[in-house]
N, C-alpha and C positions, 0 to 999 in steps of 0.2 A: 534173270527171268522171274516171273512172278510164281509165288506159289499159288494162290487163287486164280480160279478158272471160270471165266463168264461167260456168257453167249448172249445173244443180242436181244432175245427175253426179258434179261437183266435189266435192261438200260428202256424198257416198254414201260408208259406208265398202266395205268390204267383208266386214264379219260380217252373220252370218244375223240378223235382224230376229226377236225371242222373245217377240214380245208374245202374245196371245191371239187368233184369229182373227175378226175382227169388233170387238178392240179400240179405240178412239177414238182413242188412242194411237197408230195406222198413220195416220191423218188429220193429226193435230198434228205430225207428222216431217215428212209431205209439203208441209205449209207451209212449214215454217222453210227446208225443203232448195230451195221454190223463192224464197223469200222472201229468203237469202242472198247471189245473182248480184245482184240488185238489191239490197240492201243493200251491199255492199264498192262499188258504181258508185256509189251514189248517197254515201255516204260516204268514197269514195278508201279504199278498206280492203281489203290485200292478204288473200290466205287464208291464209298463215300467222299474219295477226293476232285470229282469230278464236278465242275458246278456252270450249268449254262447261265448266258446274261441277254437279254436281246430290248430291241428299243419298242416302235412301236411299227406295227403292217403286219401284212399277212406269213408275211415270215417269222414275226416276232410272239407268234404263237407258239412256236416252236416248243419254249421250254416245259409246255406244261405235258406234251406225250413223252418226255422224256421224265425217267423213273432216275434222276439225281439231283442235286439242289440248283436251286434259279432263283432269275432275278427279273422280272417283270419291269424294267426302267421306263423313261419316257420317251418322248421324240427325239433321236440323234443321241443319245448319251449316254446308250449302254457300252459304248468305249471307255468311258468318263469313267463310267459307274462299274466295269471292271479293269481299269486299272486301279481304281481302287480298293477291289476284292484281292487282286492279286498279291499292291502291294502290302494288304493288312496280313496277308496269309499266303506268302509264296507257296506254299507245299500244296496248293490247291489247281490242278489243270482246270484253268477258266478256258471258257469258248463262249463265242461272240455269236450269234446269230441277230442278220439284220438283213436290210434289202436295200437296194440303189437307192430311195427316195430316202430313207434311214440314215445312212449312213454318209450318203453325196452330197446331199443339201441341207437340211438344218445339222445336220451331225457332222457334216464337211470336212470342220477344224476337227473336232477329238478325231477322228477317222485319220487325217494328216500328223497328226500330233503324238496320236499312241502310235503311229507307227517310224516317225524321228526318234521319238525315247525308244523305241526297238522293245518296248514290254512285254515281256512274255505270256503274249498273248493266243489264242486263237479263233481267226475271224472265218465265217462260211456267209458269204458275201451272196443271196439272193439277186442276180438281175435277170429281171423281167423284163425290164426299159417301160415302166410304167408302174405309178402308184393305183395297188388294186384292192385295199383295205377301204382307202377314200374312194372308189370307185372311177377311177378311171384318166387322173387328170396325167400330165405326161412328167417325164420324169428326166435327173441329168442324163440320166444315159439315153431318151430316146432320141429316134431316129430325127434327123435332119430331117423337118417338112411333115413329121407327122401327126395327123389328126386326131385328138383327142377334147377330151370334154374341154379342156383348159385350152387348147389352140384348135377351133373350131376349122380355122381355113389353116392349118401348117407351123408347129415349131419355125421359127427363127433363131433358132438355136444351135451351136454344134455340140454334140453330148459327149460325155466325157468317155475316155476308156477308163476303168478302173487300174488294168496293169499297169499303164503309163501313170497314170496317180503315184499307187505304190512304190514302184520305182523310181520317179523323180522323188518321191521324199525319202529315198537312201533309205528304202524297204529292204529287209534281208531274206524274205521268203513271201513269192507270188507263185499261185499254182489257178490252172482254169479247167474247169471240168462240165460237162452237160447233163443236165438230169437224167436225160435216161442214159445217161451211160454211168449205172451206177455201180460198179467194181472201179468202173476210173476214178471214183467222185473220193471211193472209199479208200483208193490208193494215194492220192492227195492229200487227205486227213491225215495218213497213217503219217505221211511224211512232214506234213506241218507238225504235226506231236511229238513228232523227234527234234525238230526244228528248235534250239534255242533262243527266242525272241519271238518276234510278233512275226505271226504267220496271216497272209489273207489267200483264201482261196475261194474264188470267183465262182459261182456255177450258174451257167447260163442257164434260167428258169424262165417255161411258158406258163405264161397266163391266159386260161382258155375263153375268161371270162372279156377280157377287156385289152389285150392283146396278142389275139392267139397268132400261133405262127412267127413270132414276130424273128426266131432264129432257123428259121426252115428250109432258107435257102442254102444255107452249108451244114445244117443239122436235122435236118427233117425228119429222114431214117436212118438207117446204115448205112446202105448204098450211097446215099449224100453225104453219111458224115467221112465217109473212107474216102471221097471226092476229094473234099472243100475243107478238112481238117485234118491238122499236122500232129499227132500225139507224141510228144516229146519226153523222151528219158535219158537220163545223165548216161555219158557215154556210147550211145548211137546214132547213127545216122539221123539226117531229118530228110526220112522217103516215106511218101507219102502215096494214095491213089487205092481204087480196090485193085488194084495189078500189081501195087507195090512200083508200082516205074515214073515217079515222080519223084523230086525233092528241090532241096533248098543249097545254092550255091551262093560264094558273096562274092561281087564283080563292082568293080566301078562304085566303092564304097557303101554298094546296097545288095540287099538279097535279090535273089531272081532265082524262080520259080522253073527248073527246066525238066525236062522228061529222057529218061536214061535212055542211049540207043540212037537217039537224035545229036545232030550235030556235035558226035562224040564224047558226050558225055557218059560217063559209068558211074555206080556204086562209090569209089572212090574220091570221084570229085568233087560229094557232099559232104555240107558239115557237119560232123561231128557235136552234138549237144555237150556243151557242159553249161551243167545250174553252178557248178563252183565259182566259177571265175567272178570276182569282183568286180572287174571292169562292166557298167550297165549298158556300155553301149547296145552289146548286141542282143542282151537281152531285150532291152527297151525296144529293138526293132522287132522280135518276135513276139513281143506284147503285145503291138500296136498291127500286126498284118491285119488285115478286112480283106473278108470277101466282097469283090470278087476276084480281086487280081493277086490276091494270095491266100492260102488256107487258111483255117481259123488254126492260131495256136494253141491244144493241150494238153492238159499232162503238168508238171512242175518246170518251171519255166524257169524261177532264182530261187538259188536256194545255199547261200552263203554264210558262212560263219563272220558273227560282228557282235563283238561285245553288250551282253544286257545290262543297260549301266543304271538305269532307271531303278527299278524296282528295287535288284540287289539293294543301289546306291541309299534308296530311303532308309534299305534296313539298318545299312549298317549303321546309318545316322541315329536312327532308332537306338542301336542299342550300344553305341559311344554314348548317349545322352544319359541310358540307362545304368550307365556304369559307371558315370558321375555324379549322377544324382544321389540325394540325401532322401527322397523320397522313394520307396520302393512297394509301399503296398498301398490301402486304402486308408489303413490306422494313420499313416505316415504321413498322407495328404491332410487328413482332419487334424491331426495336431502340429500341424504347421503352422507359422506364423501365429497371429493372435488367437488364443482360444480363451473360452468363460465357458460360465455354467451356469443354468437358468435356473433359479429355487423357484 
């Protein structure tokens, strides 16, 4: 346990907050900010070792209400651009802050890539399902058929899930959370911080400007989200419903959705969550459920131990090289090879 004590004041800058008013965005800050005191405790992690990175959107402003170091990158490539903060300086908790248009399309590959090398990373993944910095064009994650400045009559597109990404590329930690539900968003973080490698955690963000509503039919309020969404934790049940008399059985190689009490179904005949198990199958299916025909999954969804070989791996090259070398400071380098002296 840490001996220093923060509170989420700490982690406040002092710039004015320029999101949109009614933003999702003012939600997603508010977790991380109280999310952090408890993350540096629970990981011995002073605040000067904390340091955000984000690319370019309206998520990517993130770093500057945040009171610790950052990194202003470009389009797609604050992945890029922290793995390489990391690897110059493991002892630094880096966090990613980006949005679907950021990180799904020009950012695509590092996005896939930092998370093959399993980097110790951590990613808070903005999807709005729409670029809203550019004002409005649609994005990989939107919706099939929908209208935007950029597809005036309809996408012809099918948008990506982000969980399904992460885990097809042998991700060790995917967690999904909604902005206004934000103790869940904060309980997410805490656990991607513990998380050894590259963590992404999804949060389903409205954009009131350019597409509001666009997660409202299984997240609207409460009442809908206690519906149409399955909040998942290691070791319990997956029951769901505001009655609590729903859940998740696997029948005939798939999940099915059925209601306790009804054709004898109980308590017992759901499954059991485990984030441990390495096998992705069945994670990858409760990444992938859509409303309507099955609950949105959240909560930490994978969350597995798998060697961080990246980062460690440069160091250690790093400093085998260092240990061979004839050069060790800067005097060392200048009087190497040929040197003269200018009268």
């Amino acid at each position: 346990m840490a001996e220093f004590k923060y509170t989420a004041a700490d982690f406040k800058s002092d710039q004015e907050v320029r999101w949109c008013p009614g933003c999702g965005d003012h939600a997603i800050l508010n977790a991380v900010q109280r999310a952090l005191p408890e993350i540096a405790d629970a990981t011995d992690t002073p605040h000067n070792k904390f340091t955000f990175v984000s690319g370019i959107g309206c998520s990517s402003r993130f770093i500057y209400y945040m009171k610790t170091f950052g990194f202003h990158s470009v389009h797609g490539r604050a992945n890029a651009v922290a793995t390489g903060v990391k690897t110059a300086n493991p002892d630094l908790s880096v966090w990613v802050a980006t949005g679907d248009g950021d990180s799904l399309a020009i950012g695509g590959n590092h996005f896939i890539h930092a998370i093959r090398r399993n980097v110790d990373l951590n990613m808070i993944l903005f999807n709005n399902e729409i670029y809203g910095l550019t004002k409005g064009q649609y994005s990989p994650t939107s919706k099939l058929g929908k209208i935007t400045k950029t597809s005036p009559y309809g996408t012809v597109e099918k948008p990506f899930n982000p969980g399904e990404l992460v885990i097809g590329a042998k991700g060790s930690f995917f967690a999904r959370s909604i902005d206004m539900e934000v103790m869940l968003t904060k309980e997410c973080l805490v656990a991607a911080a513990k998380h050894k490698g590259m963590s992404v955690v999804e949060v389903l963000q409205n954009c009131v400007i350019f597409n509001d509503k666009t997660h409202a039919l299984f997240a609207g309020d409460k009442a809908t989200r206690q519906e149409h969404t399955l909040t998942l934790r290691h070791g319990e049940k997956m029951i769901f419903g505001a009655q609590r008399d729903k859940g998740l059985v696997f029948e005939n190689m798939k999940l099915k959705v059925v209601t306790l009490g009804v054709d004898g179904y109980t308590e017992d005949d759901l499954l059991t969550h485990d984030a441990h198990e390495k096998d992705t199958t069945l994670h990858a299916m409760l990444a992938a459920m859509k409303y309507p025909d099955y609950p949105v999954a959240v909560g930490v969804i994978r969350d597995v131990d798998d060697p961080v070989i990246y980062d460690q791996g440069v160091q250690q090259q790093v400093e085998e090289v260092k240990a061979k070398s004839k050069i060790r400071c800067m005097d060392d380098l200048l009087h190497s090879g040929e040197t003269w002296e200018v009268e």
